[in-house]
N, C-alpha and C positions, 0 to 999 in steps of 0.2 A: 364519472366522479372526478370533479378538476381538484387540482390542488391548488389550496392557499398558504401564501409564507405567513407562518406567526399564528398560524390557524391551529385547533387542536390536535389535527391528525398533524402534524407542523412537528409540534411538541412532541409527540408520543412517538415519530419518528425520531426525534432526539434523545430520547430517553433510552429506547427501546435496545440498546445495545449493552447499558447498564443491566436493562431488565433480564435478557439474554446473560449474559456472562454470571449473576448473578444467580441464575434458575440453573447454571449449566457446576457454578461452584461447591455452593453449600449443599447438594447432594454426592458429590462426587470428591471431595477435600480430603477425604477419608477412605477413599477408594485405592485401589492397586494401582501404580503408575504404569502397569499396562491398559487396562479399565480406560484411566484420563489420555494415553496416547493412542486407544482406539476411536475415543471422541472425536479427538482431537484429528486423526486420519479422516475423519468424515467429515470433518469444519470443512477441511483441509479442501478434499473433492468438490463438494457441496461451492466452494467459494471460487476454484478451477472451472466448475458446470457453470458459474452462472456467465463468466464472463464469454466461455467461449459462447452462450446463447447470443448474449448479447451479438458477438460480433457475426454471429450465424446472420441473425436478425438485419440487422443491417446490410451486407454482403445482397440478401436475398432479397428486400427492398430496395436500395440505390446502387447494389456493386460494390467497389471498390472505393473505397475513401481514405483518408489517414487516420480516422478514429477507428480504423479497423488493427490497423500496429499499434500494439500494447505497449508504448511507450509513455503514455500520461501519468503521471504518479500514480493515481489510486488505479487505472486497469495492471498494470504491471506487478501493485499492489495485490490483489488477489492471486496472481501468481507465485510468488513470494509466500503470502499464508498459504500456500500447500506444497511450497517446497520446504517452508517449517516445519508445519505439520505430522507430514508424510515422510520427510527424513530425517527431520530434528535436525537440518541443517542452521549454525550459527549466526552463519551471515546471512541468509536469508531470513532470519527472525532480528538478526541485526537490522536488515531495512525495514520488516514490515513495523519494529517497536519503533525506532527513532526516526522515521520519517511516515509511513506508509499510514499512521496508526494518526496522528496527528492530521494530519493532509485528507484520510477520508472522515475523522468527526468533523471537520470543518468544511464541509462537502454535505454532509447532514444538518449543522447549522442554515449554513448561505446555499439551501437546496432551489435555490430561484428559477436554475432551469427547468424544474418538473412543472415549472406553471405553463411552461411552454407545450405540455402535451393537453390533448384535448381530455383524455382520460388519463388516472395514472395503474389504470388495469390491465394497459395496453404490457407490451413486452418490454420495448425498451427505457420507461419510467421505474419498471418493479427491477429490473435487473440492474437499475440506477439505485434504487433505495438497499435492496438487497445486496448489491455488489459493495455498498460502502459499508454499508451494516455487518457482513464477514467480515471486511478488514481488519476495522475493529475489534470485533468479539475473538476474532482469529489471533490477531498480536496478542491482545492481553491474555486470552487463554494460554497460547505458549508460553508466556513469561509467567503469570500468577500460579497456572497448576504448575509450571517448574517443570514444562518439558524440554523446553531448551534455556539452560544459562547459558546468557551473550558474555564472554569474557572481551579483554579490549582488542585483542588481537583478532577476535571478531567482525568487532566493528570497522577497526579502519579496513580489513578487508572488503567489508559492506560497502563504504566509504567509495573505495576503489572500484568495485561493482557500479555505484552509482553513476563513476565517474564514465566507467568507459561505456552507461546507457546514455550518459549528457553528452558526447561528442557525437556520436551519429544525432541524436534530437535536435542540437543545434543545427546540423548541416541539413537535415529533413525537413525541419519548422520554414527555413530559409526557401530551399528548392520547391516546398508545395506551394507556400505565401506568395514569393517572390520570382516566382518560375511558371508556376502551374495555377495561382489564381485561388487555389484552393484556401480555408480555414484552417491552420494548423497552428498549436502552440504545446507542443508536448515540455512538460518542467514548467510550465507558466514562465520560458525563457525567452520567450518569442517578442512575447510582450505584455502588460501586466493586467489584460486584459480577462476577468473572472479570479482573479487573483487579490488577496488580502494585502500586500504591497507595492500598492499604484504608485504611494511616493517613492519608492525606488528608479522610475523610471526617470534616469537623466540624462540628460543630451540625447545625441538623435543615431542612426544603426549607420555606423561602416561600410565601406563597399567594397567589395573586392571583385568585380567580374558580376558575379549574378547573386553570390554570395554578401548575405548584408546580416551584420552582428551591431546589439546595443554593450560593448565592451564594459561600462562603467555600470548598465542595471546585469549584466549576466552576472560579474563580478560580484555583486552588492547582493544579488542573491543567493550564490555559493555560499559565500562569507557567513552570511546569517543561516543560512538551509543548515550550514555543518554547523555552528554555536548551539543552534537550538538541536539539535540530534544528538550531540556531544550531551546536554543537560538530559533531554532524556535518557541515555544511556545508564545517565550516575544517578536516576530514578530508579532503574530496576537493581539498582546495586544494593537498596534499601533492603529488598527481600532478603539478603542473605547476610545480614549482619551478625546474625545466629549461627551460620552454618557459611563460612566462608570458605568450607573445603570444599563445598558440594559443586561439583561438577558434572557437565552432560556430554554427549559425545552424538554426533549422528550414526545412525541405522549401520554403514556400513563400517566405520571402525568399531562399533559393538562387535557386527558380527565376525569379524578380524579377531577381537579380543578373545571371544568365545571358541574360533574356532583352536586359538593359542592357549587356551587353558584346558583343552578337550585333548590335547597333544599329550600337556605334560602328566 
């Protein structure tokens, strides 16, 4: 079965995360927020399994590659929804909402590379649609069922997460391209190549040694990466306009909490 962009099964992969989160909401909305973070523990796994398939996958047909370090946005991205998940960690749902979440429906939209498979029944096409399809359904479930509130001090922690995945990616993207010959472009930093902001790329890469950076597009894309994370941030701030006390806490200051009230 090959795929085509803009085809029906095209569309229906587009949708399809709506259709998910929506199947996964209105039965569950009314349920015990233990109930929706046991769900939500399985997104969590389920979106963890697939990527390590993936790179199973790979590893065992060509070896070793750079798409096998989970440093691309959305692989790194399923990692993240299951340490939301699974620990109701903030900053971890801080990345998968305000960046991870965006970066994999847009990977669903401009799905171009599955034309590249001869079938998409094979392994690493389904754990392409599948892996960006949890992203997705994964952030918005933690934010909408209200398992983890991202407060701000959250975020720019996430922020800072981000930051210290972007220095090693810059220095790897460099050394496999520029050293080893290989394909690499983890952050779409490398060069804007699969990437929604091609005119960003201006003037030409730096040289330091073997080390070679585009200063003025890595720049340009930080800049904008954090502006647009920043808005969705103040997106999920809408949810609690009602209930602006309501706060969440991960798994192990809970159980800190509980064990401090089991004392007194």
């Amino acid at each position: 079965m090959k795929f085509e962009m803009w085809s029906v099964w095209h569309y229906l992969l587009i949708i399809a995360p709506a259709v998910i989160i929506a199947a996964l909401y209105f039965p569950l909305r009314k349920k015990s927020y233990k109930t929706k973070y046991i769900v939500g523990v399985v997104i969590g796994i389920i979106s963890l399994g697939i990527l390590l398939l993936r790179n199973i996958d790979i590893y065992v047909r060509t070896g070793f590659t750079p798409d096998i370090i989970p440093l691309q946005v959305c692989h790194f991205g399923n990692i993240m929804v299951f340490v939301a998940l699974v620990f109701r960690s903030k900053t971890a749902a801080s990345v998968a909402w305000c960046l991870n979440l965006i970066a994999a429906f847009g990977s669903l939209i401009f799905a171009d590379a599955l034309e590249g498979y001869a079938t998409i029944l094979a392994i690493r096409p389904q754990t392409y649609i599948w892996g960006h399809i949890l992203i997705v359904v994964g952030a918005l479930y933690a934010v909408i069922m209200k398992i983890v509130r991202i407060d701000l001090k959250s975020f720019f922690i996430g922020v800072a997460v981000l930051f210290a995945l972007l220095i090693p990616s810059i220095i790897l993207n460099s050394y496999f391209n520029d050293v080893c010959g290989m394909d690499c472009n983890y952050f779409y930093i490398y060069n804007s190549e699969g990437a929604p902001f091609g005119f960003l790329y201006i003037g030409e890469r730096a040289q330091y040694g073997w080390f070679t950076i585009n200063w003025i597009y890595t720049i340009l894309v930080v800049v904008i990466a954090f502006a647009v994370m920043f808005g969705i941030y103040n997106i999920q701030k809408l949810l609690y306009l009602k209930d602006k006390d309501y706060k969440t806490c991960n798994i192990f200051t809970a159980l800190k909490k509980r064990k401090t009230a089991d004392k007194q």
